[in-house]
C-alpha positions as CSV (number, residue, x, y, z in Angstrom):
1,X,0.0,0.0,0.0
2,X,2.8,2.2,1.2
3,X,4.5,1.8,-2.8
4,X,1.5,2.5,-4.4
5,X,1.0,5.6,-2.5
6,X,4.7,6.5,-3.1
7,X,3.9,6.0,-6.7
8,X,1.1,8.1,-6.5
9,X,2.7,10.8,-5.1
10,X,5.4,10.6,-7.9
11,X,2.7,10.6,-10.8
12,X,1.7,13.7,-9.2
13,X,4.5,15.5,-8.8
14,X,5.0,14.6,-12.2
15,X,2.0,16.0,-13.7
16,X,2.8,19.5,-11.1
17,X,5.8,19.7,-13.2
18,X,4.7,19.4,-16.5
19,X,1.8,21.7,-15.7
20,X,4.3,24.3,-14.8
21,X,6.5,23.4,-17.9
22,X,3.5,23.7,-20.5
23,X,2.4,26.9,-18.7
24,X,5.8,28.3,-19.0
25,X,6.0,27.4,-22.9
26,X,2.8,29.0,-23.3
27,X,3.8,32.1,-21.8
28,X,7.0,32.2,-23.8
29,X,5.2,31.8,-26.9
30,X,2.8,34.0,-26.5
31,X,5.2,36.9,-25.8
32,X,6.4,36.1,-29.5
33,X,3.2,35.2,-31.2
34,X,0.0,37.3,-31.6
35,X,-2.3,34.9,-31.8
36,X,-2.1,33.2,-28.9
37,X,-2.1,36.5,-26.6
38,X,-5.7,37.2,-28.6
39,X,-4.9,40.5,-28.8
40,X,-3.3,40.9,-31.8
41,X,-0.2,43.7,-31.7
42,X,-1.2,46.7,-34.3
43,X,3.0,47.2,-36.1
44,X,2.5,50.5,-37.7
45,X,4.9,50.6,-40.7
46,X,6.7,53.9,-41.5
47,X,8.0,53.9,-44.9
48,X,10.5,56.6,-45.0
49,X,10.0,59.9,-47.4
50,X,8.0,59.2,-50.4
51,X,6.5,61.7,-53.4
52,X,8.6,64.5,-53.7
53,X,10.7,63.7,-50.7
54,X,13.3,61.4,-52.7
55,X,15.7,61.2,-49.6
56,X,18.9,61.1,-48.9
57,X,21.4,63.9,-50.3
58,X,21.7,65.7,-53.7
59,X,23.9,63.9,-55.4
60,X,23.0,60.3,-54.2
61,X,22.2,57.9,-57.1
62,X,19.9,55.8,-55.5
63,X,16.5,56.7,-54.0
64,X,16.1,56.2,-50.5
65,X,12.5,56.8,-51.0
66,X,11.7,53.7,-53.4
67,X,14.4,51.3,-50.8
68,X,12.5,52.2,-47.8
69,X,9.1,51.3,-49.5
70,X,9.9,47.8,-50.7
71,X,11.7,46.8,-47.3
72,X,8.4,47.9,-45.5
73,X,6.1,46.4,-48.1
74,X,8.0,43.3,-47.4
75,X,8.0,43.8,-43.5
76,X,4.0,44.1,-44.0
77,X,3.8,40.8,-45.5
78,X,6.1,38.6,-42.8
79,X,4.3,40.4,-39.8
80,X,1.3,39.7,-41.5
81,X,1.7,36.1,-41.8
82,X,2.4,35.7,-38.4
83,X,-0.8,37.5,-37.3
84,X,0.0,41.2,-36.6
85,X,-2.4,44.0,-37.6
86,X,-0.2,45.8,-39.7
87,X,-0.7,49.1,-41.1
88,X,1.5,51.3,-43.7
89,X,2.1,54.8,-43.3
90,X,2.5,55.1,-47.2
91,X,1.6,52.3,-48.8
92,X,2.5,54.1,-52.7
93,X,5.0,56.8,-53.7
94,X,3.4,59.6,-51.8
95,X,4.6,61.8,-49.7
96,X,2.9,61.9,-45.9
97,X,3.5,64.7,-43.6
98,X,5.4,64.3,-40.1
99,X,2.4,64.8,-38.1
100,X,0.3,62.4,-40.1
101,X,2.6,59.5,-39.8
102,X,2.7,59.8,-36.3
103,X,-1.3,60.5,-35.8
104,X,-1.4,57.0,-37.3
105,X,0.9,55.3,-35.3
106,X,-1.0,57.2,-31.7
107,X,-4.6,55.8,-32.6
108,X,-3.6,52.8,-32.3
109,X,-3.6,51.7,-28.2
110,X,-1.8,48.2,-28.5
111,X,0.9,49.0,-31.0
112,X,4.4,49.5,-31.8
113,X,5.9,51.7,-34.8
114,X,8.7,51.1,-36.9
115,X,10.6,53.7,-39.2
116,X,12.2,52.2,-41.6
117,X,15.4,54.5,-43.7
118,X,19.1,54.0,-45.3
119,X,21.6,56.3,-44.5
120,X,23.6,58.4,-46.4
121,X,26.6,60.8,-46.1
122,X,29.3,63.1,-48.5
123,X,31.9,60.4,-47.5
124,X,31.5,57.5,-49.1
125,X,33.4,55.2,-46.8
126,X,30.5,56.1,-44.3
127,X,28.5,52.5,-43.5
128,X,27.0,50.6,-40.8
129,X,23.7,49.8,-39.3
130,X,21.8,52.3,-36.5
131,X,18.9,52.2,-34.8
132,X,17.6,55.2,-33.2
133,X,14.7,55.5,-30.3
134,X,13.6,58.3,-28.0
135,X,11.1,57.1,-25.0
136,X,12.5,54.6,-22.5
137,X,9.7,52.1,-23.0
138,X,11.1,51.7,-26.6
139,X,14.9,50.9,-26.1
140,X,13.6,46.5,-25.6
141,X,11.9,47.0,-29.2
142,X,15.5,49.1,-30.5
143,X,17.2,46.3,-28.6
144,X,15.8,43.6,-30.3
145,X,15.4,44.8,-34.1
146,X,19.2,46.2,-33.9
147,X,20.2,42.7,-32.3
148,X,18.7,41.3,-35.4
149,X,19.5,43.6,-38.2
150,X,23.3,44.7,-37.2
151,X,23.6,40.5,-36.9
152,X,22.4,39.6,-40.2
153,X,23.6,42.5,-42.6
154,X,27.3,42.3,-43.9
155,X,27.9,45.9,-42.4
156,X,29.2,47.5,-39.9
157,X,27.0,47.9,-36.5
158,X,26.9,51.8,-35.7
159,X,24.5,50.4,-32.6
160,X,21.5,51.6,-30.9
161,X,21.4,55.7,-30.5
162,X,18.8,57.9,-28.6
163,X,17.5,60.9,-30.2
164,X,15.0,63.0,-30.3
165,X,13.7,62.4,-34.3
166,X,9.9,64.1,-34.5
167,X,8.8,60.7,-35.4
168,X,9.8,59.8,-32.1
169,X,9.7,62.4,-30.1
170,X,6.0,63.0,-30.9
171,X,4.6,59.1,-30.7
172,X,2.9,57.4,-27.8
173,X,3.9,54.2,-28.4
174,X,6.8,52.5,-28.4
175,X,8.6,53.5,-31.8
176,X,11.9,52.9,-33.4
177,X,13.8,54.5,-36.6
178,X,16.3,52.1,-38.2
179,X,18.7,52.7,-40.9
180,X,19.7,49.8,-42.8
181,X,22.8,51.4,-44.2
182,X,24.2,53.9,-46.3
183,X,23.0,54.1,-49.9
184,X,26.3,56.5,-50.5
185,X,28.5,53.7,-49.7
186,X,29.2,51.6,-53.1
187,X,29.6,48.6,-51.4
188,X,25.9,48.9,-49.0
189,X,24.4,50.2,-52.0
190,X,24.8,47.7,-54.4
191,X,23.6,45.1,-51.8
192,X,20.3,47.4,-51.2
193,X,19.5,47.2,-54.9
194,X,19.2,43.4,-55.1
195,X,16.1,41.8,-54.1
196,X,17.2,38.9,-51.4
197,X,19.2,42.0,-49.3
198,X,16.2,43.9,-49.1
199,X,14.0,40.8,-48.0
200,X,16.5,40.0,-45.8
201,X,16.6,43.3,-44.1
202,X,13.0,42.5,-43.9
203,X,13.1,39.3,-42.3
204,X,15.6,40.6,-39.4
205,X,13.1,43.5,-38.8
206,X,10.5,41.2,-38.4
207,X,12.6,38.4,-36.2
208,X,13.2,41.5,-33.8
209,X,9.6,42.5,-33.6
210,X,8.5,38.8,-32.8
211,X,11.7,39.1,-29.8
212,X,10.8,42.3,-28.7
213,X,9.3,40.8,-25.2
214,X,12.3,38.5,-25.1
215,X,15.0,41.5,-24.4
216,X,17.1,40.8,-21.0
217,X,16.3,43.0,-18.5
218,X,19.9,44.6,-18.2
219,X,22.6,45.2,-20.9
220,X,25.0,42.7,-19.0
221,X,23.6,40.1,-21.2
222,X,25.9,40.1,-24.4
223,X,25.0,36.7,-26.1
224,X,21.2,36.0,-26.7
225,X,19.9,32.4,-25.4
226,X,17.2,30.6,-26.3
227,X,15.0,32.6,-24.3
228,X,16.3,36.3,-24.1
229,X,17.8,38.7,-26.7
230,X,20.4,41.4,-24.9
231,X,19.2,44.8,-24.1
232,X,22.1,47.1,-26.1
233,X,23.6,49.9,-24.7
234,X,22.8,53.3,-26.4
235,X,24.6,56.7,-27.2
236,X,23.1,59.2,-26.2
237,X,22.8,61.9,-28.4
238,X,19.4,64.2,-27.6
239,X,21.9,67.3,-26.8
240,X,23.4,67.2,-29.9
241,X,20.1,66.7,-32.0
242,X,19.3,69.8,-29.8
243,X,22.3,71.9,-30.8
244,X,21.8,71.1,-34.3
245,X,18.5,72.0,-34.4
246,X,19.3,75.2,-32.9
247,X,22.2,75.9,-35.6
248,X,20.1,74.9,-38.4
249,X,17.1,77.3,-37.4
250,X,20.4,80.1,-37.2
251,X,21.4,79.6,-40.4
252,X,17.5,79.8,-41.9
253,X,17.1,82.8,-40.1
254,X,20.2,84.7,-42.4
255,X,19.7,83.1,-45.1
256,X,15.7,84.6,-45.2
257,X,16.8,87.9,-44.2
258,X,19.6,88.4,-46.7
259,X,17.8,87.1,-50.3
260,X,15.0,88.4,-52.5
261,X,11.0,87.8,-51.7
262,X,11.2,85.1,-54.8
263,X,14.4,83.3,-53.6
264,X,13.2,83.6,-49.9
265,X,10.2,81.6,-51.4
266,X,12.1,79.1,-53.5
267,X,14.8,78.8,-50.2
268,X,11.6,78.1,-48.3
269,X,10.2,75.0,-50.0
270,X,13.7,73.4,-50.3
271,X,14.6,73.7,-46.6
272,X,11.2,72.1,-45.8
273,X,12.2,69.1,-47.5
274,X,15.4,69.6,-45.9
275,X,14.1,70.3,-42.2
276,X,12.2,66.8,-42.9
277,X,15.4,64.5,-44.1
278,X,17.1,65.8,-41.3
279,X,14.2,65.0,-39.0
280,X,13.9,61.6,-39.9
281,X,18.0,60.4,-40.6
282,X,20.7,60.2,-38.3
């Protein structure tokens, strides 16, 4: 009698532990997965420039503007198929104003939003990967897509920076900007104009919106497991966004007060566009 009640108490204890294993698998799962949570995460895709807003600088040969669309369009598909709401920003080649895009991403309670740009600089050597973020709550979601796209891209990793983009600045949720390299580097471009780089740049995006709830609570972590991705450190660089934001609106200020009433207007409408690249890039 005595066995069979020691068995008993072993089946048991048994069962306890495999209740507490499939409970624990749930809840890891449904951190990554949508559809098991039953509340579906909104992503809100933010397809950088667009219409008359081509991106990047001047002379650049390649336009930021038609890049950023395809890696989001791609983006919108994977999360999709996983079971996120998605919604675009820009769809099309059309340009959408810095308050719209983030009105759309700040009706949406349960959601995160994702900017998605390429660099580009005078120097050519300039490369790497960035990801920029502004409110606390989104450095795990920075974390995460950075860990993914700075590991899977055959460029340099710039890391995770903090600054003060309208785009971020102005949204409720937790929001990110990344740049998935410079189209002014030959070498980054010519990756960015072939169709498996940009799906793959797609791919990562998406593997670090899945992980997002998977970041390690502290940046000691520097290897990911099978359960955690590393919170990265960040450089911090709201003071300087401030300065230069300060300069720029300087140098505006002459340059109204010294031309004519018709170049004043033509200056105008090109430092709008400009005031907006430089809003949205690092």
């Amino acid at each position: 009698m005595s066995i069979r009640l020691w068995q008993l108490h072993l089946i048991t204890a048994g069962f306890s532990v495999a209740s507490v294993a499939c409970a624990a698998s749930r809840a890891a799962q449904t951190s990554r997965d949508p559809q098991i949570s039953g509340s579906p995460t909104t992503v809100v895709i933010d397809a950088g420039h667009g219409g008359f807003d081509r991106g990047g600088i001047p002379s650049q040969r390649i336009p930021e503007k038609e890049m950023t669309l395809d890696v989001a369009q791609r983006l919108k598909t994977l999360l999709a198929a996983s079971g996120y709401n998605v919604v675009m920003t820009r769809d099309s080649d059309v340009f959408v104003p810095l308050p719209s895009r983030v009105a759309i991403a700040n009706s949406y309670r349960n959601a995160i939003f994702v900017c998605i740009h390429f660099n580009s600089a005078n120097r050519i050597g300039a490369g790497g990967i960035e990801t920029y973020f502004y409110g606390r709550d989104s450095l795990p979601l920075a974390s995460a897509i950075h860990y993914y796209v700075a590991g899977g891209a055959p460029s340099s990793n710039r890391g995770v920076r903090r600054r003060g983009f309208y785009v971020l600045r102005k949204t409720t949720v937790p929001a990110v900007l990344v740049e998935c390299g410079f189209l002014t580097n030959p070498t980054e471009g010519e990756y960015v104009q072939t169709v498996s780089y940009r799906q793959k740049l797609a791919e990562e995006i998406a593997a670090g919106v899945r992980a997002r709830n998977s970041v390690a609570a502290s940046s000691t972590t520097r290897m990911a497991t099978a359960d955690s991705v590393p919170l990265q450190s960040y450089i911090d660089q709201t003071k300087t966004s401030n300065s230069e934001r300060s300069r720029r609106h300087s140098r505006k200020k002459r340059s109204r007060s010294s031309s004519s009433k018709k170049k004043s207007s033509s200056k105008a409408t090109g430092s709008e566009a400009n005031v907006i690249l430089n809003e949205q890039e690092g």
